[in-house]
C-alpha positions in Angstrom: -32.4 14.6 8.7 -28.7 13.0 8.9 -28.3 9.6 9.9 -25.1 7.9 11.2 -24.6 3.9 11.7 -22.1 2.8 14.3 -20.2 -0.2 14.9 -20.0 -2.5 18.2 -17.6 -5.0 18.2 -18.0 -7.8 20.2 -14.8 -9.7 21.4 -15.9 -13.6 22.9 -13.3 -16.1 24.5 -13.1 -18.6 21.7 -13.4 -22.2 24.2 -16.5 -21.0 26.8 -17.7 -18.3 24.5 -17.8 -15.3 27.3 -18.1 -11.8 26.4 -14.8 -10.0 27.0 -12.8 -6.8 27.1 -10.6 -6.9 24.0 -7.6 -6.6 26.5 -9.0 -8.9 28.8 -8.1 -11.8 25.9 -5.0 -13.8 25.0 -4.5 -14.4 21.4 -2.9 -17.6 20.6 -2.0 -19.9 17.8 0.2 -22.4 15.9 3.6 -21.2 15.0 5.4 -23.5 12.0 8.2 -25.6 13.4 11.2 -25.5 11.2 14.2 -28.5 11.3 12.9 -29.1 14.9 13.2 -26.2 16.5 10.8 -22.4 16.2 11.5 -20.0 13.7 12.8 -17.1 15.3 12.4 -13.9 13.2 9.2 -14.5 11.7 7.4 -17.6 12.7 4.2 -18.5 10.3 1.1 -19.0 12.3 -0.5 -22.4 11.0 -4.6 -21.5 11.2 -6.6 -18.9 12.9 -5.8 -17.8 16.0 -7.6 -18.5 19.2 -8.6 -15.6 21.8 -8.7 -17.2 24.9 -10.2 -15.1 28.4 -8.4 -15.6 31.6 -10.8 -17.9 33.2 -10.0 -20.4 30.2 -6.0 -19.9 30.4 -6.7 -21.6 33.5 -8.1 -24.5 31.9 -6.2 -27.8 30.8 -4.0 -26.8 27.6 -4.9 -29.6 25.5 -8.4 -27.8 25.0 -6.6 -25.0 23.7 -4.6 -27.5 21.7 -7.7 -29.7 20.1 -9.3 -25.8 19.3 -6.2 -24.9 17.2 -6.1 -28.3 15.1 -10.0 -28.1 14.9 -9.8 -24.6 13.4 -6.5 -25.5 11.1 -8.3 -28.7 10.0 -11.5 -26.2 9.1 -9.3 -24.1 7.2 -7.2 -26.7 4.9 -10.7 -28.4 4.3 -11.9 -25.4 2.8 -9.3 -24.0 -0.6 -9.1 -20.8 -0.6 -10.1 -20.0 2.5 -7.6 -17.5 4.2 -6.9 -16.3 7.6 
């Protein structure tokens, strides 16, 4: 007898939590800022990024923002952690 395992992935808005489509979520993050203004070709993104479902890009943005910093703060309390 053959057995096979599968894989579900699982894709939740990262501020309410919500189970989404994949292509139903935004993904969004820090980009490095460079002499005051964005760096063009190949901005760096400064932490994980955030997926966020459309009932939450409705929301006020400085959830998004306090997310973000949260997350960045996680990862540059932790060495060696990479996103």
């Amino acid at each position: 007898m053959a057995t096979a395992s599968s894989t579900t992935y699982i894709h939740t808005c990262d501020l309410c939590g919500s189970v989404q489509l994949r292509t139903d979520l935004r993904r969004l993050g820090l980009a490095a800022i460079d002499e005051g203004g964005i760096v063009l070709r190949n901005p760096e993104i400064k932490g994980p990024p955030a997926d966020v479902c459309p009932a939450c890009q409705e929301r006020p943005i400085a959830e998004l923002v306090t997310l973000l910093e949260t997350r960045k703060a996680e990862r540059d309390s932790r060495p060696g952690l990479t996103w």
